[in-house]
C-alpha positions, 0 to 999 in steps of 0.5 A: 181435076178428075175422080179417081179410086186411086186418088189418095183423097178418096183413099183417105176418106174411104178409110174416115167413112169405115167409122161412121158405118156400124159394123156389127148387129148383135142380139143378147142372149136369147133376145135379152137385148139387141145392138148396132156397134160402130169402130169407136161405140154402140148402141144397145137396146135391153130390159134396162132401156137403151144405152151408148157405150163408147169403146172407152167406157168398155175399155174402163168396164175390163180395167174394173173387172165387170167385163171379165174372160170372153168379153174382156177378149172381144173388147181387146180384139175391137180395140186393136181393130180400131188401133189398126184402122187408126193407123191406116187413117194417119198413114193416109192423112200424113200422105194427103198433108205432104201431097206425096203419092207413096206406095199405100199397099201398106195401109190397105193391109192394115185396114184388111187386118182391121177387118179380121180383128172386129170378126175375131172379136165377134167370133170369140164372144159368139162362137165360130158360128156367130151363133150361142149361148151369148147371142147372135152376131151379124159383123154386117160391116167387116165385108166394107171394111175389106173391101175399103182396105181393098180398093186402098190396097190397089194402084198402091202409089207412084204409078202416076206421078213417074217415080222411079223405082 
């Protein structure tokens, strides 16, 4: 059994690890607070102490209007960033259980999409420039997660097990 960046195993634990790795650093304002913000939470650093704030509890904070305009957009863009590599994810996982080889072009573009989405979300809280009135942002992870929906992108299936096509 050999290693291979075409395996769907690795694939499948290429696209797990792009939750365990922060994203995006931000600073608030002009340094109110700062944070570290993984896929599914963060963790923020400000005059009220430091915090985690899971993706649902933003979520709850838009459905109960404390999170309205910019910052109710950048936690619908997160979210669909997470909903897509979720879906990569299970399309990966479906493919690995079945031990079929299957064309993964499909899930490679999802996990790119991903990346556009968690850098629009930090466009439209920070500005095109990552850089305003609402802070700074670094999206210090969207270039992995490109490069992750890149390599799952690549030798997309089929090729090594002689399907017909």
């Amino acid at each position: 059994m050999s290693f291979s960046l075409y395996d769907l195993r690795f694939k499948l634990l290429l696209t797990t690890v792009l939750f365990l790795v922060p994203l995006h650093v931000y600073v608030i304002g002009d340094w109110l607070g700062q944070g570290l913000q993984w896929a599914l939470l963060r963790f923020q650093q400000s005059a009220m102490g430091p915090s985690v704030i899971t993706l649902a509890r933003d979520m709850e904070y838009v459905s109960m209007g404390i999170y309205t305009g910019k910052s109710a957009f950048m936690v619908y863009l997160w979210l669909a960033g997470v909903l897509v590599l979720v879906a990569a994810m299970c399309l990966l996982l479906v493919m690995v259980a079945e031990e079929r080889d299957l064309e993964t072009r499909f899930s490679g573009l999802l996990i790119v999409s991903g990346g556009f989405f968690f850098l629009a979300s930090c466009v439209a809280q920070y500005g095109p420039l990552l850089n305003g009135p609402a802070g700074i942002s670094i999206p210090i992870g969207v270039p992995l997660v490109w490069a992750a929906g890149w390599v799952v992108y690549q030798d997309g299936g089929g090729g090594e097990s002689g399907d017909a096509r």
